[in-house]
N, C-alpha and C positions, 0 to 999 in steps of 0.2 A: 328748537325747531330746525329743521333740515331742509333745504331748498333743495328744485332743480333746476336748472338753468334748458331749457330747448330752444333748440333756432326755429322749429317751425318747421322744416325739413323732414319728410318721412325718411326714418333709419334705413339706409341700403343693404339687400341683405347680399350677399357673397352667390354669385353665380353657379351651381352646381353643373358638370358638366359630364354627359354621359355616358357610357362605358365608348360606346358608338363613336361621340363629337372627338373625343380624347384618342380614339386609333385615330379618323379619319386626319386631322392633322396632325399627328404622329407620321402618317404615310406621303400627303401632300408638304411635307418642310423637310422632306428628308432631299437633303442635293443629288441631281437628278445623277446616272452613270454614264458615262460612255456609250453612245447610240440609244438612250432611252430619248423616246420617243412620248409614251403616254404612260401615265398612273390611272390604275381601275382599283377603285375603292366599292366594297363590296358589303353589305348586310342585307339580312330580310326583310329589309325597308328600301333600300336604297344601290342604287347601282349607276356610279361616278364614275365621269372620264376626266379625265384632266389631262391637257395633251402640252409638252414641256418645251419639245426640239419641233424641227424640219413642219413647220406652220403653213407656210406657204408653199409644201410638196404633197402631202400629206394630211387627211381627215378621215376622222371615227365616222361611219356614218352609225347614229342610234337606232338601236334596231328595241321598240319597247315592247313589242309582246314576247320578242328573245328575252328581253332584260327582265321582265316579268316573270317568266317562267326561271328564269336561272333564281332568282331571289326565292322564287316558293321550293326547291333545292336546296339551298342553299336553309330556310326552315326547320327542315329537319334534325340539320347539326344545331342548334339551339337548346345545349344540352349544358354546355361551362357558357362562362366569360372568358373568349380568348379570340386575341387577336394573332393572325396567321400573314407573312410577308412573305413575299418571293420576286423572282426575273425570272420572266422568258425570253426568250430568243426567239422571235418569229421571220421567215423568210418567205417571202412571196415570190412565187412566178415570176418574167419579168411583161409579159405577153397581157396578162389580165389581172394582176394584181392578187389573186387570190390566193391562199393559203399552201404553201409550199410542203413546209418544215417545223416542228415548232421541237426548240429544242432548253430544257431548262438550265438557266445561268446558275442561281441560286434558289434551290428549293423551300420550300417552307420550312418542313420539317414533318409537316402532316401528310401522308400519302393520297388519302381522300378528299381533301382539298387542292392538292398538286393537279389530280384526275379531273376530279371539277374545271378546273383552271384551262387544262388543255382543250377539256372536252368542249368548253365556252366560246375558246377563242377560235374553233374554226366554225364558229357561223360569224364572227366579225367579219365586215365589209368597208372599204376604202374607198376613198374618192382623191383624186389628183389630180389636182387642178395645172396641173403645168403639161397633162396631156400626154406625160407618163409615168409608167413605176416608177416611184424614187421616194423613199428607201425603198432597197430589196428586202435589204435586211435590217432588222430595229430591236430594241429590248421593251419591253412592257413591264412595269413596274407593280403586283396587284399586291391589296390587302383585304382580306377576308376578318369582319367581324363577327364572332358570335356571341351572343348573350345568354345567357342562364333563364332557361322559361320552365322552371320542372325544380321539384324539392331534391333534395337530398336523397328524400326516402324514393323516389320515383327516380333515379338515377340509379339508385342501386337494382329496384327491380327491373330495370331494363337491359343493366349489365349482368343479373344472371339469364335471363335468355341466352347471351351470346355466350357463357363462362359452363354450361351445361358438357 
């Protein structure tokens, strides 16, 4: 005869974590650079600030039907599983804080995601609370997730459209 011995204890099962949770701290534990300022973490679900440096000169204000709208954009590529990182360089006015310059540090590597990125960051808007601009200039830190929503075989036929 063969025993089991049990404590009683339901068996833990091992936490799965998903493509999304795995970039997003991938992007938030990476040590922040030189003049970064904020990390924007990005999926069709979700649109993250996480602000690093200059706290007390400096604030994101949210803007959620901007951030809405860039997520259902950001839908489309929902084609791989691939996470995309970059720096910009953004430079502000010094008169009203508003969008200057945006110039990139490190690109992604995706050019339609780079466009996205730019084209995002100037409806961002600032608040500073010490009553003026400061930073002028800062780095933004983003990461773009996508995830695979489409077979194989509906990937292919979408790539001969554009392959014609």
């Amino acid at each position: 005869m063969i025993g089991c011995k049990s404590t009683g204890e339901p068996e833990k099962k091992p936490v799965v974590k998903s493509f999304s949770d795995i970039s997003r701290e991938k992007l938030f534990t990476m040590p922040p650079m030189e003049e970064e300022v904020f990390q924007v973490f990005i999926t069709s679900d979700e649109f993250t600030v996480n602000q690093v440096s200059a706290k007390d000169a400096i604030e994101f204000l949210n803007d959620e039907k901007g951030n809405h709208a860039f997520r259902k954009v950001i839908e489309k590529y929902n084609k791989i599983e691939y996470f995309a990182d970059g720096v910009v360089m953004l430079e502000l006015y010094p008169g009203n804080g508003r969008l200057k310059r945006i110039r990139f540090i490190n690109p992604s590597g995706v050019g339609e995601i780079d466009k996205l990125i730019s084209e995002d960051a100037t409806r961002w808007t600032y608040k500073f609370p010490k009553g003026f601009v400061d930073p002028l200039r800062f780095n933004v830190r983003y990461g773009v997730a996508l995830r695979k929503e489409i077979s194989r075989d509906e990937a292919i036929q979408e790539l001969k459209k554009y392959t014609r």
